[in-house]
C-alpha positions, -999 to 999 in steps of 0.1 A, spaced: -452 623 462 -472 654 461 -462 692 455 -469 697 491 -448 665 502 -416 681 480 -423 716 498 -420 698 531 -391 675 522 -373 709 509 -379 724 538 -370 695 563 -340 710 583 -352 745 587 -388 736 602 -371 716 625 -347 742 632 -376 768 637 -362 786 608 -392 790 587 -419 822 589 -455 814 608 -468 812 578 -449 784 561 -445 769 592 -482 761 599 -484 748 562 -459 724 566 -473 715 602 -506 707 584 -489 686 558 -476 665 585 -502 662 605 -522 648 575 -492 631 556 -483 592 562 -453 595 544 -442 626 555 -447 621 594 -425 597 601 -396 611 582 -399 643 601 -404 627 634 -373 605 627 -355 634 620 -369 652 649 -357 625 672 -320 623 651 -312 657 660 -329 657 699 -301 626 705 -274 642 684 -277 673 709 -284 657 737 -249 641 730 -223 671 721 -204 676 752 -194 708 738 -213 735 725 -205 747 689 -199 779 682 -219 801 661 -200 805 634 -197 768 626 -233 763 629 -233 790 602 -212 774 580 -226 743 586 -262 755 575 -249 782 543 -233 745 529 -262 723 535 -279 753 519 -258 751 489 -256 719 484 -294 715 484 -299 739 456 -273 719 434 -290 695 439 -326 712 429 -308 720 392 
């Protein structure tokens, strides 16, 4: 696994979420486009959340979604230490 491979791994859930600047964005777009490791993983994911959504018969408010992302946050730099 490369540098560049971590970088997009780290960054899963907030390029998918359109959460990243341009900039990082594009690099993790080329990564993927050139990565056979990475690709499938983030089309998986990709797919994951377009059914989960698709799903929900409610929407969520806000400030759950919020939450939601501030601990997936959290617990993914614990887990970088």
């Amino acid at each position: 696994m490369s540098k560049d491979c971590d970088e997009a791994l780290e960054n899963l859930y907030l390029y998918l979420d359109s959460e990243l600047d341009s900039f990082s964005s594009a690099r993790i777009r080329s990564h993927l486009d050139d990565c056979k490791g990475c690709g499938p993983l983030f089309d998986f994911e990709g797919r994951l959340k377009t059914v989960v959504k698709e799903r929900l018969d409610e929407d969520v408010p806000d400030a759950v979604v919020d939450r939601v992302r501030t601990a997936l946050r959290e617990e993914a730099a614990t887990d970088l230490q």
